[in-house]
N, C-alpha and C positions, 0 to 999 in steps of 0.2 A: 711294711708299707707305710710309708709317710701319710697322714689323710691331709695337710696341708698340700701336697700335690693332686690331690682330688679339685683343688680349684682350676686346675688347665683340663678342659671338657676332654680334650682327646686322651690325656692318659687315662682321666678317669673312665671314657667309655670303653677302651683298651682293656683297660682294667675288670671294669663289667662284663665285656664279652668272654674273658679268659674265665670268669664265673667266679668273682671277687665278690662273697657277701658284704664286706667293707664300701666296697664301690656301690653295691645296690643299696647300702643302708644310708649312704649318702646322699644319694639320689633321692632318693624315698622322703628322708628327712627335709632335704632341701627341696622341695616341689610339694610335696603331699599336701598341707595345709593348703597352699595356691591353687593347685589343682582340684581340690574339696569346695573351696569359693567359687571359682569357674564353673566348676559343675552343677552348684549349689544354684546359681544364678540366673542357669540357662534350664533347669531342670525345677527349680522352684520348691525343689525337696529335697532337706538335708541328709535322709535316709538315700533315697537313689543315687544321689551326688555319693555320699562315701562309699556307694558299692560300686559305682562305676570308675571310681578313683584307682580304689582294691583289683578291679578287674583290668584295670589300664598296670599299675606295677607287675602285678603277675603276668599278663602276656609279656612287659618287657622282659622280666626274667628267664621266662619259658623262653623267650627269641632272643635271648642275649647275642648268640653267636652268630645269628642272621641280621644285626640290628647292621641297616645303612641309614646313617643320622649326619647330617650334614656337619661343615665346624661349625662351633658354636649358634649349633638350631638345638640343643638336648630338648629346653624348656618348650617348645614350640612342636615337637616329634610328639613331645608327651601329651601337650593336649589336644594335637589331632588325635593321637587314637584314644584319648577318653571319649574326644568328639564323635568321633566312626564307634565306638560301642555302646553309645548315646543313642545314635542313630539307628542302631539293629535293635536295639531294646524297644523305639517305638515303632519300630516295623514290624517286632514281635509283638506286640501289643495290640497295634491297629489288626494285625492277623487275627491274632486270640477276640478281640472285639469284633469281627465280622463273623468270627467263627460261632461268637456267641449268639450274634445277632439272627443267623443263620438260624441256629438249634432252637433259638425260642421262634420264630417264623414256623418251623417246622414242627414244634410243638403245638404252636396255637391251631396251625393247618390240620393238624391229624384231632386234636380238641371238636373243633370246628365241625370236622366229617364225621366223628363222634356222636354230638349234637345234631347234628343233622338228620343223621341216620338214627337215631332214637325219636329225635323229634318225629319224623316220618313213620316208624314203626308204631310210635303212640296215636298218631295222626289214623293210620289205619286201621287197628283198635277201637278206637271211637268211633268209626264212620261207620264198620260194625256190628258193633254193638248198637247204633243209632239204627241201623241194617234191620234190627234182630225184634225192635219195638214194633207193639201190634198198628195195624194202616193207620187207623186213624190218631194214634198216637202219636206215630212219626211224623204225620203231614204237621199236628200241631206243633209240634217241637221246630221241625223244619222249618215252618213260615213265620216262627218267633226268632230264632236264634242263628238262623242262615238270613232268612229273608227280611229279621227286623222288624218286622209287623207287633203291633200291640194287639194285648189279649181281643179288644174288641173289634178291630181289622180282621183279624182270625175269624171270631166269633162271626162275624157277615159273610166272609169268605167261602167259610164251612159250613155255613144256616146253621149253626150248634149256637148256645147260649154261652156266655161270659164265662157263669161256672165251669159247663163243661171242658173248656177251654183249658182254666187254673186246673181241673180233675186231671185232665192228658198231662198237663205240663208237670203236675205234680209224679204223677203217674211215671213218666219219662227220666225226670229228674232222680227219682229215687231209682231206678231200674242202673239205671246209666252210674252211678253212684258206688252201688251195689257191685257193678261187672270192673270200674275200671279203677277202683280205690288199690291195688294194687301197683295197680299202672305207675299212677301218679307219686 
């Protein structure tokens, strides 16, 4: 085989479909670097540019025998389908990206119900053990720490003195301390 007759597109795709590595090394040679900067340009990565180059010569060769390539379209055939497998790599991509986006949503969601359902569990816990404090202990703790009231508001509240107050709350505080240090 002449490779100087590889410059008329029809023998040499004639050539290519009969499954002329000569023909395809031709091809290759003559377009590859071209096709590498196209891709490189529109894809803004020299790495995905030369695999999608690689993945454009191999389908031609794997379809050599089905190739319908207009006359003199070769260079133009060739990079529409670098273009069309440009296009499926970020449609696989945008897929793999929603898919991912998906799994952390559904991670944070089942996190989230996790959280919640502890927090609740510890919630009930407390409230009691808050339960389990003798009367007057809990009313004191309750109208500090629910209700917000200062020792001395208490102290008027419940006709008990200041200290008595700090006594329950200390009282409360170490009890409380004691049952849910586990917990926490």
């Amino acid at each position: 085989m002449d490779r100087h007759s590889f410059t008329n597109e029809s023998y040499l795709l004639e050539h290519l479909k009969k499954g002329s590595t000569a023909a395809y090394e031709y091809i290759f040679k003559l377009y590859h670097r071209e096709l590498c900067n196209y891709m490189s340009a529109i894809t803004g990565d020299s790495k995905v540019a030369e695999d999608i180059a690689q993945q454009t010569f191999i389908k031609i060769w794997d379809n050599r025998d089905k190739l319908q390539v207009e006359e003199n379209k070769l260079k133009r055939y060739l990079f529409k389908v670098a273009y069309n497998l440009f296009i499926d790599v970020q449609r696989k991509k945008k897929k793999e990206f929603q898919l991912l986006e998906k799994l952390k949503r559904e991670a944070y969601l089942d996190l989230t119900d996790v959280d919640t359902s502890l927090f609740e569990e510890r919630l009930r816990k407390v409230e009691k053990e808050i339960d389990n404090l003798p009367e007057q202990c809990k009313k004191v703790f309750i109208l500090s720490k629910r209700e917000g009231l200062k020792y001395r508001e208490i102290s008027e509240q419940l006709h008990i003195s200041i200290k008595t107050v700090e006594v329950h709350m200390a009282k409360a505080m170490k009890h409380l301390r004691a049952q849910l240090t586990s917990l926490l």
